[in-house]
VOBA-1610 file (N, C-alpha, C; in pm, whole numbers, padded with zeros to 5 digits, always signed):
BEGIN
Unk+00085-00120+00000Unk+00000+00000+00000Unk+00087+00123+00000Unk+00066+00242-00034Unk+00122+00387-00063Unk+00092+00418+00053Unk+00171+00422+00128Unk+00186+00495+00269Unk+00132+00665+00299Unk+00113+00699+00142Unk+00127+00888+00135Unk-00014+00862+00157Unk-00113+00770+00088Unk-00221+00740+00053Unk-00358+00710+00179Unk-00244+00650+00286Unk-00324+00559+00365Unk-00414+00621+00456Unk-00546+00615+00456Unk-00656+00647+00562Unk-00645+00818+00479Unk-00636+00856+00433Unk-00679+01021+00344Unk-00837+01007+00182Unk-00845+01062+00293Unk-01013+01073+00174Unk-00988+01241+00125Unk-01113+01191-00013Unk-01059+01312-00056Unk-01072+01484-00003Unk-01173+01424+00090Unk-01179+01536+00176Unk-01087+01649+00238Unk-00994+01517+00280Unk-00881+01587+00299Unk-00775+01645+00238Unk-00784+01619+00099Unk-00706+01708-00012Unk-00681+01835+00034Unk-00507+01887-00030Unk-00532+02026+00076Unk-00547+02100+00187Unk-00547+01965+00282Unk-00506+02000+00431Unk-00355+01931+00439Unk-00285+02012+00528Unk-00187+01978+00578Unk-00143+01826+00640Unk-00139+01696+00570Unk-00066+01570+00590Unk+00063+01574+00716Unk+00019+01444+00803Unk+00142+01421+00885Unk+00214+01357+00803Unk+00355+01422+00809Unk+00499+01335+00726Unk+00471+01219+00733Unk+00525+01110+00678Unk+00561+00982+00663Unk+00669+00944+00615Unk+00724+00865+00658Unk+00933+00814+00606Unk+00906+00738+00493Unk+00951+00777+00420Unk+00971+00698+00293Unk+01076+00585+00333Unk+01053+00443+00289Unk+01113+00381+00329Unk+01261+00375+00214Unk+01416+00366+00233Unk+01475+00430+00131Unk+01470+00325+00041Unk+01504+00418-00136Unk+01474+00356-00243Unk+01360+00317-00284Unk+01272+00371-00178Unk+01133+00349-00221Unk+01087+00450-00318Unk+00981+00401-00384Unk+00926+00512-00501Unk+00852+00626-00472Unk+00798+00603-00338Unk+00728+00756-00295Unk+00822+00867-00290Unk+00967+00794-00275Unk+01071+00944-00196Unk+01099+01042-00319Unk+01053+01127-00300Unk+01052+01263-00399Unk+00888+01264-00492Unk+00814+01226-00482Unk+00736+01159-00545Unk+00605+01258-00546Unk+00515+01283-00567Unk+00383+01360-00579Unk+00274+01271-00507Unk+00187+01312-00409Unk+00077+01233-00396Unk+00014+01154-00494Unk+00017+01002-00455Unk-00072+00962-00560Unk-00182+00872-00495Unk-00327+00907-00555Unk-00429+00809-00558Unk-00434+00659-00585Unk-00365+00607-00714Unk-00383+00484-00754Unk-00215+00483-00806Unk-00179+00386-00778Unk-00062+00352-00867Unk-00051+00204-00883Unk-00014+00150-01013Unk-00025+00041-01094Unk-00112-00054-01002Unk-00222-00027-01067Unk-00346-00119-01016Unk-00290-00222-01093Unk-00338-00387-01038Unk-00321-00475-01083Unk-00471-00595-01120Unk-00566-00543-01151Unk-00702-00607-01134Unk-00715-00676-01171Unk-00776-00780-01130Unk-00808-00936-01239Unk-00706-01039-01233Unk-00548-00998-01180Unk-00472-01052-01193Unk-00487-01119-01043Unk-00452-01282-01013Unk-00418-01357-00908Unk-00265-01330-00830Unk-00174-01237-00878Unk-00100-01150-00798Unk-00116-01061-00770Unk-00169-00996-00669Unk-00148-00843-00661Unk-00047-00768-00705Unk+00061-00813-00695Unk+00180-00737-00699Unk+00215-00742-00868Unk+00185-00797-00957Unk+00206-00765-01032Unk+00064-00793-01193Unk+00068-00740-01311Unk-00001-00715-01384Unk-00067-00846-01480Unk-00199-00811-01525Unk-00239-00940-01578Unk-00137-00998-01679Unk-00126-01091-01744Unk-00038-01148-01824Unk-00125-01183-01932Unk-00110-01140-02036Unk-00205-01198-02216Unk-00128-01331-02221Unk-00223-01444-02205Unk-00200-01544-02278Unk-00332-01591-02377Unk-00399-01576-02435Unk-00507-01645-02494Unk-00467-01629-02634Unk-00361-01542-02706Unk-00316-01617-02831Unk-00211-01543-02880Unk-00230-01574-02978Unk-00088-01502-03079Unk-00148-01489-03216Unk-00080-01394-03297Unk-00073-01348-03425Unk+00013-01340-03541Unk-00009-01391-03621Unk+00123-01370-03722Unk+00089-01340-03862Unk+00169-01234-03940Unk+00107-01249-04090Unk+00061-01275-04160Unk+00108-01416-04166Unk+00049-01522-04245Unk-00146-01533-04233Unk-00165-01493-04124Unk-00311-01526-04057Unk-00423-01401-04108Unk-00345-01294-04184Unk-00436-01150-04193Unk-00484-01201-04328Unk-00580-01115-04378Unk-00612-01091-04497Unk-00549-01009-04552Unk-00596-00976-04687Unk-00528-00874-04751Unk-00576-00703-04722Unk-00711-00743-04672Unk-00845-00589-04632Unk-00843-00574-04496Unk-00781-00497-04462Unk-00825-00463-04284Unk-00994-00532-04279Unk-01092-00489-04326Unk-01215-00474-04359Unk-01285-00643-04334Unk-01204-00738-04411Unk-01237-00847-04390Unk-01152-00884-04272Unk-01066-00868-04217Unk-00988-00866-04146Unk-01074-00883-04006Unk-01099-00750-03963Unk-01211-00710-03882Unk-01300-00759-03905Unk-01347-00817-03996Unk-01515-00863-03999Unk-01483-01060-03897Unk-01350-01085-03920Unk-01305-01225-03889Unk-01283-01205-03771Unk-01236-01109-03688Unk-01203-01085-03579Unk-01321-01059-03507Unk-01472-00961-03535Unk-01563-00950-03490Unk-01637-01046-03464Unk-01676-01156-03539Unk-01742-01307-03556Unk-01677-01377-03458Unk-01536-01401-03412Unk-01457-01433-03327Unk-01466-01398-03170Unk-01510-01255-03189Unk-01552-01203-03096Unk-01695-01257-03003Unk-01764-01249-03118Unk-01884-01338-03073Unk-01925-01448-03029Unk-01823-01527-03102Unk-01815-01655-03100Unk-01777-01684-02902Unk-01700-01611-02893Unk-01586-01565-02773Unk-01709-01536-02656Unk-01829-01509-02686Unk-01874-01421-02572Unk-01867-01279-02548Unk-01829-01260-02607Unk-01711-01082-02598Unk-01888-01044-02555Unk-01883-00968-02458Unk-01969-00857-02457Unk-01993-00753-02496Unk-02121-00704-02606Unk-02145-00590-02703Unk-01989-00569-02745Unk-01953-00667-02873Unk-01820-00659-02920Unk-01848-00495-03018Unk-01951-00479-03095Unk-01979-00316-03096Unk-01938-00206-03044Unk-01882-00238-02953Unk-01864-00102-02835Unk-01737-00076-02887Unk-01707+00061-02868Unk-01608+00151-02959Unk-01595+00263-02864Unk-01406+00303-02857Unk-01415+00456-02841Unk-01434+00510-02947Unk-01470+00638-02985Unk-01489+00726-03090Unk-01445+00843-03043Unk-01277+00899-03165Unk-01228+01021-03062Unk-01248+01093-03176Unk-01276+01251-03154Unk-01239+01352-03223Unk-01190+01416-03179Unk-01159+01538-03284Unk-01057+01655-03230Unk-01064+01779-03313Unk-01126+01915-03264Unk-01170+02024-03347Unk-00999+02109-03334Unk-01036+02185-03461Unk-00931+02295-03479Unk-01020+02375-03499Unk-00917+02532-03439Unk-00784+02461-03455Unk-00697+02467-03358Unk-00797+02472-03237Unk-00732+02401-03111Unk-00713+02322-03057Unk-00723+02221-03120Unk-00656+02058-03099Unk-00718+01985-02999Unk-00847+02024-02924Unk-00857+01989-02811Unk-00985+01872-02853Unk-00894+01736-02805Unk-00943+01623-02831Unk-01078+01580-02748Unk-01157+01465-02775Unk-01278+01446-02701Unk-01318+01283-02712Unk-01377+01196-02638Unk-01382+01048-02672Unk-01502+01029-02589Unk-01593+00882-02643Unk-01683+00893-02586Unk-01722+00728-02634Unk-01766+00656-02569Unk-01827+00550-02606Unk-01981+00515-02696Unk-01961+00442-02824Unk-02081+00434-02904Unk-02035+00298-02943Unk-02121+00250-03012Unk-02154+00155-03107Unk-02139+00122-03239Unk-02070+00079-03270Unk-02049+00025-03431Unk-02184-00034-03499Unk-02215+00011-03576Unk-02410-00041-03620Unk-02364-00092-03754Unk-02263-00092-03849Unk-02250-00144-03980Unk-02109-00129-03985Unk-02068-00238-04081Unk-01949-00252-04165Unk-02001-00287-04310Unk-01936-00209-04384Unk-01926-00210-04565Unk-01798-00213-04594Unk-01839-00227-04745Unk-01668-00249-04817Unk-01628-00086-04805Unk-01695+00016-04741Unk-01619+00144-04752Unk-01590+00179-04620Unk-01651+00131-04514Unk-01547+00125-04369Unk-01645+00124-04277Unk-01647+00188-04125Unk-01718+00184-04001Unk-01790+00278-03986Unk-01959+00190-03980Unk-02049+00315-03974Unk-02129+00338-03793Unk-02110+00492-03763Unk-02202+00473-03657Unk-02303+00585-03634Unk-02380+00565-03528Unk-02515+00643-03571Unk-02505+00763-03435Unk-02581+00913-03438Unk-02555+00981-03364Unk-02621+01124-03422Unk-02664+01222-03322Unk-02682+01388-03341Unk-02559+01425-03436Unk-02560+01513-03527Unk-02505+01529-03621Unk-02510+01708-03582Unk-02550+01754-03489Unk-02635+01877-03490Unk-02534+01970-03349Unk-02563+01912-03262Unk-02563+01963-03150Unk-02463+01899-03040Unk-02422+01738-03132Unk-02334+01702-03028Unk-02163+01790-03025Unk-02088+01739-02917Unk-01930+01779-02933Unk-01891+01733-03034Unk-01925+01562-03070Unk-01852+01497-03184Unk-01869+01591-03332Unk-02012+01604-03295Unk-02086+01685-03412Unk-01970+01842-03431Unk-01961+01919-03358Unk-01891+02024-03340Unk-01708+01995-03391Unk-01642+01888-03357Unk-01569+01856-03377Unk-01539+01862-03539Unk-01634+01746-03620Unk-01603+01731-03697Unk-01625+01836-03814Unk-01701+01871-03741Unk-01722+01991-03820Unk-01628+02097-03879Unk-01495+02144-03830Unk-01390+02175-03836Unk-01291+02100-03877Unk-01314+01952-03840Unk-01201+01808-03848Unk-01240+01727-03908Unk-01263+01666-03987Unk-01363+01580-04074Unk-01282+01433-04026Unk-01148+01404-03935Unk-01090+01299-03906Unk-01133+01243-03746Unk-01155+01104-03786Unk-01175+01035-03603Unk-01090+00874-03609Unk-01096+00854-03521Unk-01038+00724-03468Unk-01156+00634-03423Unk-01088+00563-03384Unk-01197+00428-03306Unk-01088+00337-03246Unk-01128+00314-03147Unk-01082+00163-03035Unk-01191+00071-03012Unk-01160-00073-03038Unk-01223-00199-03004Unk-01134-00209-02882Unk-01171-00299-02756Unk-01128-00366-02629Unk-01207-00477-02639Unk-01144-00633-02725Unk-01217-00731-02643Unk-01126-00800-02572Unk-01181-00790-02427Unk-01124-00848-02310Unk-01111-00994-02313Unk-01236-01064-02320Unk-01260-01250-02339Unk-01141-01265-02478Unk-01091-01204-02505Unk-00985-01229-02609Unk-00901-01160-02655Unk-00854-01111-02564Unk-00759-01002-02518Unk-00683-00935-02675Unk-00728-00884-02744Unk-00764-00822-02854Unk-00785-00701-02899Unk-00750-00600-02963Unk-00816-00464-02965Unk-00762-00418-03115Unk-00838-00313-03151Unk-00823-00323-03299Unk-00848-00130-03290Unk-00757-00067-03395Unk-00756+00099-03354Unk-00801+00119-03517Unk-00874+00222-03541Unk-00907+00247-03646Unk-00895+00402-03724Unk-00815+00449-03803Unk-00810+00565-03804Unk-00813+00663-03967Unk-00911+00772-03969Unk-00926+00792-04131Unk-00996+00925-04137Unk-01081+00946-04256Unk-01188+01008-04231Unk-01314+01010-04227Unk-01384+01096-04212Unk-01539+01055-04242Unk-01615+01120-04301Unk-01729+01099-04327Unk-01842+01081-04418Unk-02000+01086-04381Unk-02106+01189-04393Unk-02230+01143-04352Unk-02287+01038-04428Unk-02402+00962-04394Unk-02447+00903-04479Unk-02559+00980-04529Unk-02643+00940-04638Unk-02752+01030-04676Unk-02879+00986-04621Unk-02957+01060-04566Unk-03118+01035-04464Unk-03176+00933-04559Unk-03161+00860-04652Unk-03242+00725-04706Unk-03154+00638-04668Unk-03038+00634-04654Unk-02923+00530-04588Unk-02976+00538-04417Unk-02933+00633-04367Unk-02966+00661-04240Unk-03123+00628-04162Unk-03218+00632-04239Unk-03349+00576-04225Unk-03348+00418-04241Unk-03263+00339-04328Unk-03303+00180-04275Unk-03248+00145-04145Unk-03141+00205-04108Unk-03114+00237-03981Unk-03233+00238-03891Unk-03260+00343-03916Unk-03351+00417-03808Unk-03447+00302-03766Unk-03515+00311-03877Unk-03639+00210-03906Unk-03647+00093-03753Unk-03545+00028-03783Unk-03491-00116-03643Unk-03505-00059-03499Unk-03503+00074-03509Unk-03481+00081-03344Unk-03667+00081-03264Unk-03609+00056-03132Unk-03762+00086-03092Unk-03799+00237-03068Unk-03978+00244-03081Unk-04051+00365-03105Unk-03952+00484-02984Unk-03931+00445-02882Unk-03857+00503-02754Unk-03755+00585-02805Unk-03718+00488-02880Unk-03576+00512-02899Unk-03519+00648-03031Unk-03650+00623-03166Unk-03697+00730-03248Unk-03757+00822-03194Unk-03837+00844-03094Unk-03841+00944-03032Unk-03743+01013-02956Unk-03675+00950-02925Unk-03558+01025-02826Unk-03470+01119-02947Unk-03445+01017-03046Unk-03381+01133-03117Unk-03397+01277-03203Unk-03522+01213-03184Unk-03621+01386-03220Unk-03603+01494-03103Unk-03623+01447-02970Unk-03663+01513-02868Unk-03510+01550-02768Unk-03392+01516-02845Unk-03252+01548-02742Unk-03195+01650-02856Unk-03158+01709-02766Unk-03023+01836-02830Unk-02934+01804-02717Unk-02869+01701-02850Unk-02765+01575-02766Unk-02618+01699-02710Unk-02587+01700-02583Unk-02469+01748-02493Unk-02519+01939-02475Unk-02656+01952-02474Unk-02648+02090-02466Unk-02750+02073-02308Unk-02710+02163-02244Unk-02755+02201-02127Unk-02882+02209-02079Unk-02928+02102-01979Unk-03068+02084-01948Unk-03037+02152-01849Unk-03231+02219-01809Unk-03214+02290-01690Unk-03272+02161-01584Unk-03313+02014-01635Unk-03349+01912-01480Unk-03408+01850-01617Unk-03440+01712-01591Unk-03527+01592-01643Unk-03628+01642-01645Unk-03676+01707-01613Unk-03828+01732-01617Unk-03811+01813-01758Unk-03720+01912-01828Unk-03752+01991-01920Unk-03731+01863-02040Unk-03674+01775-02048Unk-03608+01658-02111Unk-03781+01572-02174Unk-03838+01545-02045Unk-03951+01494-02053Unk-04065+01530-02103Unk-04046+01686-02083Unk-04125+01770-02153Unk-04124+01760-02341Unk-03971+01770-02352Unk-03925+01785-02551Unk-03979+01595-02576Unk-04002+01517-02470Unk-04026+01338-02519Unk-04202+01378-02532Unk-04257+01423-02490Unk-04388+01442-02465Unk-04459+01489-02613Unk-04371+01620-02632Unk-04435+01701-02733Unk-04356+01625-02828Unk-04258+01541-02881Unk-04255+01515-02999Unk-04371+01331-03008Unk-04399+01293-02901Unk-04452+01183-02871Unk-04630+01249-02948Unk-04639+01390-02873Unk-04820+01444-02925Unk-04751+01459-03128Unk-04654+01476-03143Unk-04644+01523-03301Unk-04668+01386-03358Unk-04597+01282-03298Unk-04576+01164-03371Unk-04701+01035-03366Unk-04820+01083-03271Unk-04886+01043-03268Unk-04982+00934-03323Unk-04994+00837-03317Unk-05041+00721-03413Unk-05017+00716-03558Unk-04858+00745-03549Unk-04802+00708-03658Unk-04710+00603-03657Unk-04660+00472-03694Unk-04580+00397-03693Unk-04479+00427-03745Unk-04467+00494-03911Unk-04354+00506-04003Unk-04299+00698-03910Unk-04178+00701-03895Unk-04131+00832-03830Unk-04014+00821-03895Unk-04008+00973-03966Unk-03874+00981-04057Unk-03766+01074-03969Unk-03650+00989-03968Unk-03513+01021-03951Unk-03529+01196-03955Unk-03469+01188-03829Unk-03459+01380-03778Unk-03328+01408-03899Unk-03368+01530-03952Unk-03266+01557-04081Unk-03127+01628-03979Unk-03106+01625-03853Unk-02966+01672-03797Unk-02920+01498-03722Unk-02999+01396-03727Unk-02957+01252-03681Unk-02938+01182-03771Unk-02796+01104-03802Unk-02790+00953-03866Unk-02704+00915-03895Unk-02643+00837-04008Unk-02535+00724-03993Unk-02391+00834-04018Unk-02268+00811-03996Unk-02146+00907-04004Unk-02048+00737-04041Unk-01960+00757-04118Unk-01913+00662-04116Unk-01739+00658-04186Unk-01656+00607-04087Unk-01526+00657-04068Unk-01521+00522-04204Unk-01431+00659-04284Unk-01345+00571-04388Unk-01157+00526-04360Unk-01130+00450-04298Unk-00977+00413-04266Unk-00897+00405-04364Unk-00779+00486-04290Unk-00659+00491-04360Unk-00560+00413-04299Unk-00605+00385-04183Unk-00483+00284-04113Unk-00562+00250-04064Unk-00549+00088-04007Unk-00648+00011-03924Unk-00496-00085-03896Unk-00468-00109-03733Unk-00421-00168-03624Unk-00498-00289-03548Unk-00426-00399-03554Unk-00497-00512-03537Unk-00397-00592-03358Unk-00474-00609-03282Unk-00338-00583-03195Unk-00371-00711-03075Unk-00340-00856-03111Unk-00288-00950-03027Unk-00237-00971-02892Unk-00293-00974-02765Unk-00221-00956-02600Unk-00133-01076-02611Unk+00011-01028-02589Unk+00064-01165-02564Unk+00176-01152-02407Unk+00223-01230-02384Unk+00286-01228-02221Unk+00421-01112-02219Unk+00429-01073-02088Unk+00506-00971-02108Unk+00524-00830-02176Unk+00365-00837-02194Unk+00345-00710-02297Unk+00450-00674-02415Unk+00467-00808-02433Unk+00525-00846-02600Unk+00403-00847-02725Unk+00305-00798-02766Unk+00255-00815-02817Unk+00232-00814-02933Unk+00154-00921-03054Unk+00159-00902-03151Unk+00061-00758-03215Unk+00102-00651-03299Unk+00080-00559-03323Unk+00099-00553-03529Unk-00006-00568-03587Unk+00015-00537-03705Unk-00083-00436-03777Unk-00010-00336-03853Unk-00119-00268-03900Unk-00110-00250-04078Unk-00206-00208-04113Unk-00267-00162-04246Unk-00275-00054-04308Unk-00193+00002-04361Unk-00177+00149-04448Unk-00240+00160-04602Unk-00333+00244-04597Unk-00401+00223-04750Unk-00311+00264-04826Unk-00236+00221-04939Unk-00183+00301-05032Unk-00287+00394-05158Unk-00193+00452-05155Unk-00275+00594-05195Unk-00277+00573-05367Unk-00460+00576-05384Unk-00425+00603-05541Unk-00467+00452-05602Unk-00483+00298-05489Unk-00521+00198-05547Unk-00596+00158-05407Unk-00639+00047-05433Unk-00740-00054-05322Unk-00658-00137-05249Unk-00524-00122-05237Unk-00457-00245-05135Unk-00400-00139-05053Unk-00361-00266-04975Unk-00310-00241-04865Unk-00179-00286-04814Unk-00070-00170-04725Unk+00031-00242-04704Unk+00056-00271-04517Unk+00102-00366-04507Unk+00077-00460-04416Unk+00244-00443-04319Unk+00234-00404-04204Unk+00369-00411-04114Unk+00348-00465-03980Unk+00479-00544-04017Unk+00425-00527-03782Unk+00528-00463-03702Unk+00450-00405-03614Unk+00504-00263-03522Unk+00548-00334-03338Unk+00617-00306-03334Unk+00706-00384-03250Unk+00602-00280-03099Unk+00623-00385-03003Unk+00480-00333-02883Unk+00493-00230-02815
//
């Protein structure tokens, strides 16, 4: 345990601490308060970090398409248990102050032209972002197969007849919500929230067919590099990625040391 750490809540941030001896050569001595240092979770040592063993990767094993690539790895995923293997960071970053943003969504389609996902187009940060930046990333984490895959390019709206078969699948709740949010802008309490579900609920009224809000729908990152990335022991890991060459449909293929 961090001795600097012990019995201090955060309450006490900012009050004056009784000294404690660093024991010598220890890592606290000169050191900054710290909260957490190298958590070790999941692992049957405390003292030290989980270890990737569940596989390995090698060249020979990729395709030639990130695209199919990922589509073999996702099925795998499933196969695996992986929980909502869908789940994705999604980062942007507006200029031209660089100031980055990430947020967890869902992967809803793969095509032969790359990763599509669905979202406010209007009012969100992402929305704001790209708007200036037309470039995002993506992170996969599957844990049951210690696995993760980085995705990086530009993007693309889709057009509201693409974005409507989309739509179409979700439940009525759920098409309403996206009429009725001005996704990351400032509520004054749930109650005003409930109010915008209400009145688009009296508009939409015994209608089944409800067309796609023209500021909501599919955005879909076209990759220029896609990272395919193997846990192996010792945080040796296999790491290979995919560079589109410019000007044709292939791809060139490296592996990047961990």
């Amino acid at each position: 345990m961090l001795h600097s750490a012990k019995n201090t809540s955060f309450e006490d941030q900012g009050k004056p601490q009784p000294s404690v001896a660093a024991p010598s050569g220890s890592i606290l001595a000169g050191s900054t308060h710290k909260l957490i240092f190298a958590p070790a979770g999941g692992s049957s040592d405390p003292t030290h970090a989980v270890q990737y063993t569940r596989g390995s990767l090698s060249r020979a094993e990729l395709s030639p398409s990130p695209l199919t690539q990922f589509n073999i790895w996702f099925d795998a995923a499933k196969a695996a248990l992986v929980y909502q293997p869908e789940t994705l960071t999604f980062a942007t970053a507006s200029l031209p102050d660089g100031k980055v943003s990430a947020r967890i969504v869902f992967l809803k389609e793969l095509d032969d032209r790359g990763f599509v996902i669905y979202s406010n187009w209007d009012t969100s940060r992402k929305s704001e972002d790209i708007r200036s930046n037309p470039r995002a990333a993506m992170t996969f984490w599957w844990r049951e197969v210690e696995r993760q895959v980085r995705v990086e390019g530009t993007t693309e709206r889709l057009s509201p007849e693409e974005s409507q078969i989309y739509y179409d699948t979700r439940i009525r709740g759920s098409r309403i919500g996206a009429w009725a949010s001005q996704q990351s802008k400032v509520l004054s309490g749930r109650e005003e929230l409930a109010k915008r579900v209400e009145d688009v609920e009296k508009r939409f009224e015994g209608q089944d067919k409800i067309q796609v809000p023209p500021f909501w729908g599919g955005l879909r990152v076209i990759p220029e590099t896609v990272e395919f990335w193997q846990g192996r022991e010792s945080r040796l890991h296999d790491r290979f990625r995919y560079t589109k060459i410019e000007g044709s449909n292939e791809w060139k293929i490296e592996r990047l040391s961990p």
